[in-house]
C-alpha positions as CSV (number, residue, x, y, z in Angstrom):
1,X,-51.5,-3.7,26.4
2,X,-49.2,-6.8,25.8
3,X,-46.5,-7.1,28.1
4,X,-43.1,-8.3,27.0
5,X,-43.8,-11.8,26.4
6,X,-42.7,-14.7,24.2
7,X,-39.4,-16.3,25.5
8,X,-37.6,-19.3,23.8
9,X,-34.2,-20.4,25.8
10,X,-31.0,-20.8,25.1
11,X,-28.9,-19.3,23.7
12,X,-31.8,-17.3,22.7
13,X,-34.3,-15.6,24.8
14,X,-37.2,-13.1,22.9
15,X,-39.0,-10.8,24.5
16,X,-40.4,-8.2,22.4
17,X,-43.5,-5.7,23.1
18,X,-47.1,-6.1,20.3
19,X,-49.4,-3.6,20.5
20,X,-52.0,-4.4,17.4
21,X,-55.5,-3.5,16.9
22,X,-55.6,-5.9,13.4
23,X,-59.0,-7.1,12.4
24,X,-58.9,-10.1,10.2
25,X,-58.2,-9.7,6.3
26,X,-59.5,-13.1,4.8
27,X,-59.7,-16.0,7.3
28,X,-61.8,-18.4,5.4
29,X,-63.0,-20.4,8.5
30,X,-64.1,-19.6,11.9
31,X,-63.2,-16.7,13.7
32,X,-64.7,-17.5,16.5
33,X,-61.9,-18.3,19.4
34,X,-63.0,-21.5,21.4
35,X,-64.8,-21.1,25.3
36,X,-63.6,-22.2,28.5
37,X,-63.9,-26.0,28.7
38,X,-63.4,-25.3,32.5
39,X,-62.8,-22.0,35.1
40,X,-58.9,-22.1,36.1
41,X,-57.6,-19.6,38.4
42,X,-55.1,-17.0,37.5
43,X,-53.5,-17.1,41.2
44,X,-53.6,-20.3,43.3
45,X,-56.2,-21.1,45.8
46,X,-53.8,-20.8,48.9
47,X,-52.7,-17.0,48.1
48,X,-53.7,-16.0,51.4
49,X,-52.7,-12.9,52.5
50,X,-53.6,-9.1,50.9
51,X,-56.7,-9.4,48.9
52,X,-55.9,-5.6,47.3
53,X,-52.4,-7.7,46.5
54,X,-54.3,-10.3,44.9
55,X,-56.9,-8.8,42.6
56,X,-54.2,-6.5,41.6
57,X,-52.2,-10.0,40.6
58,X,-55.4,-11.0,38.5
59,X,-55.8,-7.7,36.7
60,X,-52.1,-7.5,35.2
61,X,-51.9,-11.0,34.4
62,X,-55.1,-10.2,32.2
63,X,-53.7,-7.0,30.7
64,X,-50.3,-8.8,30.3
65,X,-51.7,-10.8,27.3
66,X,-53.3,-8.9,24.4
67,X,-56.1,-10.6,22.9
68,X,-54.3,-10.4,19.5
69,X,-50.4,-12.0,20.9
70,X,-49.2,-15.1,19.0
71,X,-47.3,-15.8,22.6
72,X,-51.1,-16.9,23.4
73,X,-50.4,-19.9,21.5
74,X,-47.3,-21.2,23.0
75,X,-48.3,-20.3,27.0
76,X,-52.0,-21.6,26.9
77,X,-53.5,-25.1,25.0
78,X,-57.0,-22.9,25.8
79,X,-56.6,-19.4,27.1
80,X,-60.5,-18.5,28.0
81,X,-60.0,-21.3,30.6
82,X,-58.4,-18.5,32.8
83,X,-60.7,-15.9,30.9
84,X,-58.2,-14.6,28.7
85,X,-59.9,-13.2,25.3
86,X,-58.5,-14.3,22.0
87,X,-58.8,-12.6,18.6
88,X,-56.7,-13.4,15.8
89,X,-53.2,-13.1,16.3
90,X,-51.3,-10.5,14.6
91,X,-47.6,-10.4,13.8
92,X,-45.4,-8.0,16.4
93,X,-44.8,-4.4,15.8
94,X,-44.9,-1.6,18.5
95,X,-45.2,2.4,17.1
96,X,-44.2,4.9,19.2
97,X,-47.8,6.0,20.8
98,X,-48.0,2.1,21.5
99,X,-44.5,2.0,23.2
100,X,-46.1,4.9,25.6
101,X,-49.1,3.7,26.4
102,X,-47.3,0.5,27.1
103,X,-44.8,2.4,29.8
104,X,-47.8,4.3,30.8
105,X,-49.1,1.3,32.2
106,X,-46.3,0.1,33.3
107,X,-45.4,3.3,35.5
108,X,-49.5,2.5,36.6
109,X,-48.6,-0.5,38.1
110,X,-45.3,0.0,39.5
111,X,-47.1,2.9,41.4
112,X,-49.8,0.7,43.0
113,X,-47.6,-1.9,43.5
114,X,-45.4,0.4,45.8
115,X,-48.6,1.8,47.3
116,X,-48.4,-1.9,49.5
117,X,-47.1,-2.4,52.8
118,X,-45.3,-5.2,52.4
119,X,-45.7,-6.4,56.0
120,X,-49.3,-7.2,55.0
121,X,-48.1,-9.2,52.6
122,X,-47.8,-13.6,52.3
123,X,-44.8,-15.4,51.7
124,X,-46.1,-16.3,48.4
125,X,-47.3,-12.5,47.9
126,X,-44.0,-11.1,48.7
127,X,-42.2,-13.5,46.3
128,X,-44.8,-11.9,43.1
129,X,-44.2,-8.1,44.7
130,X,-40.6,-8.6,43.9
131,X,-40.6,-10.2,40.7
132,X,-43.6,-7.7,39.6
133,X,-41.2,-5.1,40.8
134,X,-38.2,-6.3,38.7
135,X,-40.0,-6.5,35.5
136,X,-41.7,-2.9,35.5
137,X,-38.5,-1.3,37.0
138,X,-36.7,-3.0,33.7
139,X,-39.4,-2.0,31.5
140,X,-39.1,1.7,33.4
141,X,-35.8,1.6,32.4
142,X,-36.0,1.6,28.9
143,X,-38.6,4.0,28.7
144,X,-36.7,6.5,26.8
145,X,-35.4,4.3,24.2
146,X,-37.4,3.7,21.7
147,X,-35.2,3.2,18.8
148,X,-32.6,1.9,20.4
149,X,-34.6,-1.2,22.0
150,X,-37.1,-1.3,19.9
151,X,-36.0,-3.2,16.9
152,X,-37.1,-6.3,14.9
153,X,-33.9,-7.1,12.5
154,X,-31.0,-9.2,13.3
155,X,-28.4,-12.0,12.0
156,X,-30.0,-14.2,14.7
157,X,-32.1,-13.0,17.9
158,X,-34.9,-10.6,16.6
159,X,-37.9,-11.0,15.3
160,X,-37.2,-11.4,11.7
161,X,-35.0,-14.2,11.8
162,X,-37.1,-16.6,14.2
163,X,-41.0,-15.8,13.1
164,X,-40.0,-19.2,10.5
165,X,-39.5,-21.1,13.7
166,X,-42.6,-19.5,16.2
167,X,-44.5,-20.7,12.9
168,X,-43.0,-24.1,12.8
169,X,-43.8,-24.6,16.5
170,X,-47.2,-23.8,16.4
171,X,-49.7,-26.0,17.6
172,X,-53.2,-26.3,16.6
173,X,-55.5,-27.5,19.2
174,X,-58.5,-26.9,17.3
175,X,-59.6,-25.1,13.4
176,X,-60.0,-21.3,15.3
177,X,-56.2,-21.7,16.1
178,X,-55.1,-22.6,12.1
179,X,-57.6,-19.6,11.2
180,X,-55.1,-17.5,13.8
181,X,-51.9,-19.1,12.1
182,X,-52.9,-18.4,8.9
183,X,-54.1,-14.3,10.1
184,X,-50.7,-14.5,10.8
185,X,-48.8,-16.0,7.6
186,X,-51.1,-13.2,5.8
187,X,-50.3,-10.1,7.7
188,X,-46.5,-10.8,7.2
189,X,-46.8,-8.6,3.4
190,X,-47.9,-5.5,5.7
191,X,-45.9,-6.2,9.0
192,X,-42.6,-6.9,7.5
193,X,-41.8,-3.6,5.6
194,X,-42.8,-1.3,8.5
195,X,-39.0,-3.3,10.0
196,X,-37.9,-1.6,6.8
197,X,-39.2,1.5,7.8
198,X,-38.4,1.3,11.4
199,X,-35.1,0.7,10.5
200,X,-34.4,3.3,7.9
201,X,-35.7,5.5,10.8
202,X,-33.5,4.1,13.6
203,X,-30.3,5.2,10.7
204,X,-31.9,9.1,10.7
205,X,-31.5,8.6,14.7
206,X,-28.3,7.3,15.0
207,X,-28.8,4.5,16.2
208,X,-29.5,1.9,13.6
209,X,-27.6,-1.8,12.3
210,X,-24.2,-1.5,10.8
211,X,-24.5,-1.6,6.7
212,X,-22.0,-5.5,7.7
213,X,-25.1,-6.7,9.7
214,X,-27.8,-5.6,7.3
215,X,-26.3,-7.2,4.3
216,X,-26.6,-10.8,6.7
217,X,-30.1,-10.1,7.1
218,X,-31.3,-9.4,3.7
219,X,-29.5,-12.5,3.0
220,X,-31.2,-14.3,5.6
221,X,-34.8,-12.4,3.8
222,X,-34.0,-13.3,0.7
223,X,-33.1,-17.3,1.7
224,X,-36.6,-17.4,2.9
225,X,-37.9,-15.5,0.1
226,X,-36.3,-17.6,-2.8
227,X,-37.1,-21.1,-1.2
228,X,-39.2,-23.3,-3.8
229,X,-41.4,-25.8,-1.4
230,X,-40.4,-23.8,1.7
231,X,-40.2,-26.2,4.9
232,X,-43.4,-24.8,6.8
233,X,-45.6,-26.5,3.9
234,X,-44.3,-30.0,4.8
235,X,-44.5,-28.9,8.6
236,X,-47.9,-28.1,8.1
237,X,-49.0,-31.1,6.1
238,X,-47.6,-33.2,8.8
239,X,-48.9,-31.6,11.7
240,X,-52.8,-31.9,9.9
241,X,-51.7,-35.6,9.8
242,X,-52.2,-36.3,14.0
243,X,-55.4,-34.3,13.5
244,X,-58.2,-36.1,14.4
245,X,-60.9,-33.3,14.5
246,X,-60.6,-32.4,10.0
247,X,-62.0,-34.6,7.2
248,X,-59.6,-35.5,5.1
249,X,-61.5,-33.2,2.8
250,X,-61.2,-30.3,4.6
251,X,-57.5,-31.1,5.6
252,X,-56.6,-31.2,1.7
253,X,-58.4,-28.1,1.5
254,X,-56.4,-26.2,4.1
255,X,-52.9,-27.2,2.3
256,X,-54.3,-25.9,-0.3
257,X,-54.7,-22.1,1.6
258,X,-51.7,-22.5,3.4
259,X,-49.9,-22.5,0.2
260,X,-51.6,-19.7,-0.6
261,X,-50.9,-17.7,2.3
262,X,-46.8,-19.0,2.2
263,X,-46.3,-17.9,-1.2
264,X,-48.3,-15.2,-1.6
265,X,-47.8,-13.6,1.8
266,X,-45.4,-14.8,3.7
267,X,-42.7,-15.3,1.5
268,X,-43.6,-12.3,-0.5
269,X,-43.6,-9.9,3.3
270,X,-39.7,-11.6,3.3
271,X,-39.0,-10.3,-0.5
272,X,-40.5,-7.1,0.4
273,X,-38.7,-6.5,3.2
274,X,-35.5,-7.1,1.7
275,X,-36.2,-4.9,-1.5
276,X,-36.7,-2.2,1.3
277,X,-33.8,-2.8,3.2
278,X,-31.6,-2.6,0.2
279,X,-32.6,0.5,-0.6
280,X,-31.3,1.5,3.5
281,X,-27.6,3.3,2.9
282,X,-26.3,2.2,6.8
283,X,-22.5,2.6,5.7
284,X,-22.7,5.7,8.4
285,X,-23.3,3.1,11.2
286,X,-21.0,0.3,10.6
287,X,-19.0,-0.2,13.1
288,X,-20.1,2.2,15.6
289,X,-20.5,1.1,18.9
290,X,-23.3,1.9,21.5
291,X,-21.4,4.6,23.3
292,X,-21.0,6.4,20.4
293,X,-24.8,6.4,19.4
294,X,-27.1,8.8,21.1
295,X,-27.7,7.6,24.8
296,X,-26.0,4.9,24.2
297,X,-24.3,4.6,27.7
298,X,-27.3,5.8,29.6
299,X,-29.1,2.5,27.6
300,X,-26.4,0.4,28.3
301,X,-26.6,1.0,31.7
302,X,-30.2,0.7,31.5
303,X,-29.6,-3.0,29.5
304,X,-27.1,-4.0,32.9
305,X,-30.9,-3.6,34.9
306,X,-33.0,-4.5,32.6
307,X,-31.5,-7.6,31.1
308,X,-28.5,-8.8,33.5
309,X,-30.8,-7.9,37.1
310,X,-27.3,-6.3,37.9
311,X,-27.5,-2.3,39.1
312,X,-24.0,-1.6,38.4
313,X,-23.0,0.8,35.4
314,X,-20.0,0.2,33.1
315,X,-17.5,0.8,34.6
316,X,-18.7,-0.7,37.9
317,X,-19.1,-4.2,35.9
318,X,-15.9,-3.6,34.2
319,X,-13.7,-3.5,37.8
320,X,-16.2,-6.6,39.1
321,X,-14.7,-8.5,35.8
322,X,-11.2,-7.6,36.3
323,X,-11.4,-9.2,40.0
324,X,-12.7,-12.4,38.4
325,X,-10.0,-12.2,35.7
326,X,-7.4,-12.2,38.6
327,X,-9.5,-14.9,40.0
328,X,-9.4,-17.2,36.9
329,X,-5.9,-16.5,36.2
330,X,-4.8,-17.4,39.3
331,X,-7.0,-21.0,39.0
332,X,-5.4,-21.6,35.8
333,X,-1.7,-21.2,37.0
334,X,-2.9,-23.8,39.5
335,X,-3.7,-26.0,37.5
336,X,-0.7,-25.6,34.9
337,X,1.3,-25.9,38.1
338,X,-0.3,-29.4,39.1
339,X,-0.9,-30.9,35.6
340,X,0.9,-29.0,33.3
341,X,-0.2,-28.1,29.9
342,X,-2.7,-31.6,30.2
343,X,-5.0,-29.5,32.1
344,X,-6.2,-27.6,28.7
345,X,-7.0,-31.0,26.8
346,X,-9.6,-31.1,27.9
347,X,-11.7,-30.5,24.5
348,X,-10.7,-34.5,23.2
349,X,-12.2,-35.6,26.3
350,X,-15.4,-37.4,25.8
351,X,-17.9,-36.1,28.4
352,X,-20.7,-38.6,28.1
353,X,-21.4,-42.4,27.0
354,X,-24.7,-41.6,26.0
355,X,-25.9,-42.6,22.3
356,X,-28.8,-39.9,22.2
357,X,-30.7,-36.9,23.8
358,X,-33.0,-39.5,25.4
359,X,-30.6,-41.3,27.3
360,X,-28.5,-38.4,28.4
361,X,-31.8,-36.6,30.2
362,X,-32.8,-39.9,31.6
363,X,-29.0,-40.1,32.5
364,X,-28.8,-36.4,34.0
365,X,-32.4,-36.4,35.2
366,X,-31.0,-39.4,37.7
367,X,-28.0,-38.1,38.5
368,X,-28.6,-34.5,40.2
369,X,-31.2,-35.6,42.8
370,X,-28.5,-35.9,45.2
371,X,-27.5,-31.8,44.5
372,X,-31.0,-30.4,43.2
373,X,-34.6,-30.8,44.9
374,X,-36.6,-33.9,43.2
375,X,-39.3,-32.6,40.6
376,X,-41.3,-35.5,38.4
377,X,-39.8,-36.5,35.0
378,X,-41.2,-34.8,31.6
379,X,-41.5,-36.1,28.5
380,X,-39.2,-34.7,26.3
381,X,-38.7,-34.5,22.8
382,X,-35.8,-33.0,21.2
383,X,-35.8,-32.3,17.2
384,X,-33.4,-31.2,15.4
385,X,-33.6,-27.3,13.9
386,X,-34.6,-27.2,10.2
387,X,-31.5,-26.9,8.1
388,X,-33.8,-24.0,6.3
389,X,-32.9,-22.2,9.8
390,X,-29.8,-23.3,10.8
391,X,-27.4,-20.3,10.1
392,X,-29.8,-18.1,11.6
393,X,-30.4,-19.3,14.9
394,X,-28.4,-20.6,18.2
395,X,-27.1,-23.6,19.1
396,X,-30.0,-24.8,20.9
397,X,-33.5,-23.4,22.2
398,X,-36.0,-24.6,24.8
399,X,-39.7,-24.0,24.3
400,X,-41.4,-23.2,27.7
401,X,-44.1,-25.7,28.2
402,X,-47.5,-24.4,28.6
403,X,-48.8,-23.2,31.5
404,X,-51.8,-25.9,30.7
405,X,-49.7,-28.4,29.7
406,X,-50.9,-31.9,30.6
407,X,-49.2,-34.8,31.8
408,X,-48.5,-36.1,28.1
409,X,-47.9,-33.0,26.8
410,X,-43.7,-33.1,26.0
411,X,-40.8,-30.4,27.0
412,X,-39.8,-28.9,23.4
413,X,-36.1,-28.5,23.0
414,X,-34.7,-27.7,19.3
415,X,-30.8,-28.6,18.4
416,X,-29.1,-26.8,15.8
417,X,-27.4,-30.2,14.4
418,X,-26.8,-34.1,15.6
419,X,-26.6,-35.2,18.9
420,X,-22.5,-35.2,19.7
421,X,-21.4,-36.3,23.3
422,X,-19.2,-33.0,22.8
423,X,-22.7,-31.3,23.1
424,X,-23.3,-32.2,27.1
425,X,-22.7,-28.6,28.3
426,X,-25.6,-27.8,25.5
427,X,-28.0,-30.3,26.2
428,X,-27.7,-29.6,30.2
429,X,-28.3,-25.9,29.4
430,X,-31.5,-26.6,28.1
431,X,-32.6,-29.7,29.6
432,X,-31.4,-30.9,33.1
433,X,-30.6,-29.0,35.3
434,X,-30.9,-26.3,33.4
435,X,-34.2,-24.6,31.6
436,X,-36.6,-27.1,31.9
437,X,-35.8,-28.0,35.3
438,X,-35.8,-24.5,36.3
439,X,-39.3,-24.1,34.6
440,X,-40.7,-27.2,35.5
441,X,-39.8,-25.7,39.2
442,X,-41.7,-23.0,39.2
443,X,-44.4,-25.3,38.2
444,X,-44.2,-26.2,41.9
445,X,-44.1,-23.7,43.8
446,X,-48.2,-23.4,43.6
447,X,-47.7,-19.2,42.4
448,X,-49.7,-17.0,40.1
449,X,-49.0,-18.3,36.5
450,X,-47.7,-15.0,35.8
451,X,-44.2,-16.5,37.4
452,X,-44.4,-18.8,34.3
453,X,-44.2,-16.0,32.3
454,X,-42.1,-13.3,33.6
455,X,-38.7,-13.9,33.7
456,X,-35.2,-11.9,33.8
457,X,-32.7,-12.6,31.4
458,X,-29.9,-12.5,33.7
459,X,-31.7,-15.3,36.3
460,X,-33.3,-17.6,33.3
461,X,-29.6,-17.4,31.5
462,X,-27.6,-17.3,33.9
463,X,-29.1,-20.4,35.5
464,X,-29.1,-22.7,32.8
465,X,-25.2,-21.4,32.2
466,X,-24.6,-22.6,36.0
467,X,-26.6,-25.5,35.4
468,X,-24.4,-26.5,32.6
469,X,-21.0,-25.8,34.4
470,X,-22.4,-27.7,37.3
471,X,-23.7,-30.0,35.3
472,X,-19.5,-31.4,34.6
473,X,-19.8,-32.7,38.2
474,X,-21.9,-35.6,36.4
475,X,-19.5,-36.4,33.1
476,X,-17.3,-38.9,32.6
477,X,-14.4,-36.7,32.6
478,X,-11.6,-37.2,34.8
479,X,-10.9,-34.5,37.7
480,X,-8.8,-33.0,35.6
481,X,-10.3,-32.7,32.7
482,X,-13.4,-31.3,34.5
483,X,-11.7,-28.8,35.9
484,X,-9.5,-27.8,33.2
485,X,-12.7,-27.0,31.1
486,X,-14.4,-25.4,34.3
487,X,-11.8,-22.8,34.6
488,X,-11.3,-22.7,31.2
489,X,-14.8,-21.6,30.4
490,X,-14.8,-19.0,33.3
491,X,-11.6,-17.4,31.3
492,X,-13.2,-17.5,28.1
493,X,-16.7,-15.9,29.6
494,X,-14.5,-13.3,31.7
495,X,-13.2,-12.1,27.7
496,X,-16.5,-12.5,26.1
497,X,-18.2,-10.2,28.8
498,X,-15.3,-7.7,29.0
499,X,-15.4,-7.0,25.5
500,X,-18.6,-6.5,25.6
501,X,-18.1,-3.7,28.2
502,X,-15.2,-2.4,26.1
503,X,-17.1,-2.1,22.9
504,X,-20.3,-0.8,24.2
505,X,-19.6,1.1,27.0
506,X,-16.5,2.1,26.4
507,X,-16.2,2.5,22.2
508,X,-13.3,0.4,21.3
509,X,-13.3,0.2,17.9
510,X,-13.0,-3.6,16.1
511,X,-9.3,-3.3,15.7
512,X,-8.7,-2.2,19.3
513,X,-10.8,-5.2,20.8
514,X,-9.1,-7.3,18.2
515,X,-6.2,-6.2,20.3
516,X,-7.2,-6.8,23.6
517,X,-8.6,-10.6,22.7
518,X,-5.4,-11.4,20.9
519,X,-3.6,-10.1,24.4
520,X,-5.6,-11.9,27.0
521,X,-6.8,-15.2,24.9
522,X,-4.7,-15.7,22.0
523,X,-5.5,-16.2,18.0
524,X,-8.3,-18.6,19.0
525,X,-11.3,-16.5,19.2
526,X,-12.9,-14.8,16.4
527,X,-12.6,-11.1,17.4
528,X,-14.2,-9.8,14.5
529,X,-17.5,-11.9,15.4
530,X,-17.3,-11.2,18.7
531,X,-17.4,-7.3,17.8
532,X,-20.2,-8.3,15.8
533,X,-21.8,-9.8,18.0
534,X,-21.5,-7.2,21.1
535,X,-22.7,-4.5,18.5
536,X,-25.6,-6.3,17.3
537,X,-26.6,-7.0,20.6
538,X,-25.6,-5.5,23.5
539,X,-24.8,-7.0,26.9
540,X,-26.7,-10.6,25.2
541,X,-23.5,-12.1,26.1
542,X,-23.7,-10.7,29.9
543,X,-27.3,-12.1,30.7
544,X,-25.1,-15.6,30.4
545,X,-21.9,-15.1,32.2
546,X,-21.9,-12.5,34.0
547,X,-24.7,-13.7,35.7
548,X,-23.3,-17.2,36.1
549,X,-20.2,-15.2,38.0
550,X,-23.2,-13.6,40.5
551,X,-24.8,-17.3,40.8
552,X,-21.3,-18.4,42.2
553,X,-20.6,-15.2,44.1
554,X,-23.6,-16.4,46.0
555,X,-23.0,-20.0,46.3
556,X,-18.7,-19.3,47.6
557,X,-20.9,-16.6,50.2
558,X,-23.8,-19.4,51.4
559,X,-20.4,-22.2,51.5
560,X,-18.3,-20.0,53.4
561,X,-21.0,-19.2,55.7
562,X,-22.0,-22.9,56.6
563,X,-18.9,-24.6,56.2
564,X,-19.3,-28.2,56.4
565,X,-23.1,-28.1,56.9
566,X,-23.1,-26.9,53.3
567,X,-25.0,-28.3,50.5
568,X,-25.5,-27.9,46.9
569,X,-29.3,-28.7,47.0
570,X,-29.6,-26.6,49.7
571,X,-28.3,-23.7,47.9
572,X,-30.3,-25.0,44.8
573,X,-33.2,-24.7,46.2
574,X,-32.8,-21.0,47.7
575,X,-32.1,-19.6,44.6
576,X,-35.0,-21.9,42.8
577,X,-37.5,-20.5,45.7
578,X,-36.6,-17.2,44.6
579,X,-37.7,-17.1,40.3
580,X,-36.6,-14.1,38.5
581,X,-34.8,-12.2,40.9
582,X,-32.7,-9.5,40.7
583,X,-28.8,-10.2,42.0
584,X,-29.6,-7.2,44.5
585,X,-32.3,-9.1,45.6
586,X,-30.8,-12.4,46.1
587,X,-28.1,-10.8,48.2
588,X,-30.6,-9.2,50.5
589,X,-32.5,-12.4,50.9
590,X,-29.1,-14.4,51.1
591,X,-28.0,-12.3,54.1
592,X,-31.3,-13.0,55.9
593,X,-31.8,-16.8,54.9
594,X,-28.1,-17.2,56.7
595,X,-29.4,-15.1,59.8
596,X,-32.4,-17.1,60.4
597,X,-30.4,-20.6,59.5
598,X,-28.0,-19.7,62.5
């Protein structure tokens, strides 16, 4: 049983659930998954401590990749190195007997893992305990939501609109891993209507996409459908180019089937699952917020756990972003007072002199050693996001390098567009100090490679949000420019995250949050997208800012506490120490870090 696995940053995380017993249809090659080159261990040689602790460490990282997960493909350049079993991988879909033998297990573990005595436990043992314990207590929390969490179909996030990119980012290391990418291109004429299904399902519940949101998805189906020559032909052609183990024989020969399987499969799962949807009637759920679907505040509050690492409820988060508002409000007048209405131009500013992606990481990558502990530079290439893909996907997304990677193996990081300078805050998100420095950090810290795979929204997010307000320390903006935008940005999160809470929690209805934006932030945000947005996907928006606000909650606490013996990297490196926490957790562990400093 697959955990929840495959995770792509930026402004997009994924995690979804597999459970998939598939055998292969037609494969046409070898099925037979590659052996270990070499024995690599699944938890570091200096895990000293429990040895109960440690095998159970081994065993979940085994069962938290099913033999048949794509994700296999993208953590691992050979997986039976640390004796993981492959079979061919199968696209995701979870039933309802898979989603409860998959919290089954869960509940398993997160009994045996409270069985411990954590006083017998190592530093390094105590740090996996509590990141083992925030993921099954999130997956615990959803356990009674299958409809409402499980789904494939969005404008932009799920499933359904990113399989083109997983498939475009791909890598074939050796012929058993095309076999596995072509297993894949063929199930997608049997995987993709059961979303139909699924969905039309999730309506009879109560709890399924607004008819607004469906229409943008069969669009999105149909796009992919209707595309003569579509892109992932090329992409495969040129990625057979750098291979050095095919004939140019056999290489000619497997454009040949991966047309095939595009056409005939692939697309034809996309045209499929459109014809399907269309025949969905969701007029009944347009415009109908979470609270008003069946334990929908109960999930909500489960989302705040599950995805921010926050335990408050609703209406806790909504009084904790009311103080901030005051907070940011009173900033702003500050600011107006000092500069006057020059404070807010800050958008013609130009925040870097770099000419590309290149030079602004080598630029970045320089310029926070004084405020960030010192990790060795990665290669990194940045591509631009097929304009096939480009209205269906976010800003920007970093690939998490595999946990095999070698040392010429490059960080992945996909733009949506051209570098712009006006795109720092972006490329920081992803790149330094944000995502990959963050991942490349863990990479470190000599823990289980399960810590390069388990990860909470609201501490992967709302890092790399930090990291990229931070990260205006370093542009060539005047002071107050940078803090204009800085403050700025607070408001605009505060607005985003409130109506979020509003709409969701609370069931304002699209005109009534048009309301409240045009009240607190004027005629320059799109409500109507923003209610699209928080109904589509609920508390997405939070795993960013709110839990940048809980990043600098702890940063004012660890300043105030030090005073002048404060540092940045110092407070860096706590939270860096500490992967994946919870915001509970980190305040526990702030507390004592500041007793035992003094």
């Amino acid at each position: 049983m697959t955990k929840k696995l495959l995770r792509l940053g930026l402004c997009v995380c994924l995690c979804l659930p597999l459970f998939s017993c598939k055998k292969p249809q037609d494969s046409g090659g070898s099925t037979e998954p590659p052996q270990a080159n070499d024995t690599k261990a699944l938890v570091p040689n200096d895990y000293d401590g429990n040895p109960d602790f440690t095998a159970m460490v081994e065993e979940y990282t085994l069962d938290l990749f099913a033999p048949d997960d794509f994700a296999l493909n993208y953590y691992f350049n050979n997986p039976a190195d640390y004796g993981i079993q492959q079979e061919l991988y199968t696209l995701w879909y979870m039933d309802r007997k898979a989603w409860d033998t998959l919290m089954q297990s869960s509940q398993d573990y997160y009994d045996r893992l409270l069985s411990f005595d954590t006083n017998t436990l190592s530093s390094k043992q105590l740090v996996t305990y509590n990141v083992l314990k925030n993921t099954l207590e999130a997956e615990l929390a959803l356990k009674d939501f299958y409809y409402l969490d499980n789904a494939y179909l969005g404008t932009y996030l799920k499933f359904q609109a990113t399989l083109p990119i997983y498939l475009e980012e791909f890598t074939f290391n050796n012929t058993w891993d095309i076999e596995a990418y072509f297993h894949m291109l063929q199930q997608a004429k049997e995987i993709l209507p059961k979303y139909a299904e699924l969905e039309a399902e999730r309506q009879k519940q109560g709890v399924g996409l607004g008819q607004n949101l469906l229409d943008e998805i069969i669009e999105q189906c149909e796009g992919v459908a209707n595309a003569s020559d579509y892109y992932l032909l090329k992409n495969f052609e040129n990625k057979l180019a750098e291979l050095d183990f095919l004939s140019e024989s056999e290489k000619q020969e497997l454009i040949k089937r991966h047309q095939t399987y595009i056409v005939d499969y692939f697309q034809k799962g996309y045209a499929q699952l459109a014809v399907a949807l269309r025949e969905i009637d969701a007029s009944a759920m347009t415009d109908v917020p979470l609270s008003e679907k069946p334990g929908g505040q109960d999930y909500y509050n489960a989302l705040l756990l599950a995805n921010v690492g926050i335990s408050m409820n609703g209406q806790e988060l909504d009084a904790y972003l009311d103080a901030w508002m005051e907070k940011a409000v009173t900033e702003l007048r500050a600011l107006k007072q000092q500069y006057g209405d020059e404070y807010l131009y800050y958008w013609s500013a130009e925040m870097t002199d770099a000419k590309d992606a290149t030079e602004l990481y080598d630029y970045l990558y320089t310029a926070i050693a004084k405020d960030y502990p010192v990790i060795e530079k990665s290669l990194i290439d940045v591509k631009k996001i097929d304009d096939a893909n480009a209205d269906n996907t976010s800003p920007a997304m970093y690939f998490t390098s595999k946990i095999d990677a070698g040392a010429s193996d490059p960080e992945r990081i996909l733009v949506n567009g051209y570098f712009s300078s006006y795109d720092y805050q972006t490329y920081a998100h992803e790149g330094y100090p944000g995502h990959l420095y963050q991942t490349v950090y863990v990479k470190t810290l000599d823990l289980p490679i399960l810590h390069q795979v388990l990860g909470g929204y609201g501490y992967v997010e709302g890092w790399a949000t930090y990291a990229e307000q931070q990260a205006l320390d370093y542009a060539i903006m005047s002071e107050k420019d940078r803090s204009g935008m800085y403050w700025d940005n607070i408001y605009y999160y505060i607005v985003v995250c409130k109506a979020d809470v509003l709409v969701n929690y609370y069931g304002y209805s699209r005109q009534e949050l048009a309301q409240y934006v045009y009240s607190t932030y004027g005629p320059f945000m799109d409500a109507n997208m923003l209610y699209d947005i928080c109904t589509e996907e609920p508390t997405n928006v939070l795993y960013y800012y709110v839990a940048f606000l809980r990043f600098i909650d702890l940063r004012e606490r660890m300043e105030s506490a030090l005073g002048a013996d404060f540092t940045l990297k110092e407070f860096h490196q706590f939270i860096l120490d500490r992967p994946a926490y919870t915001f509970d957790q980190l305040d526990a562990e702030l507390e004592v870090y500041l007793k035992n400093r003094n």
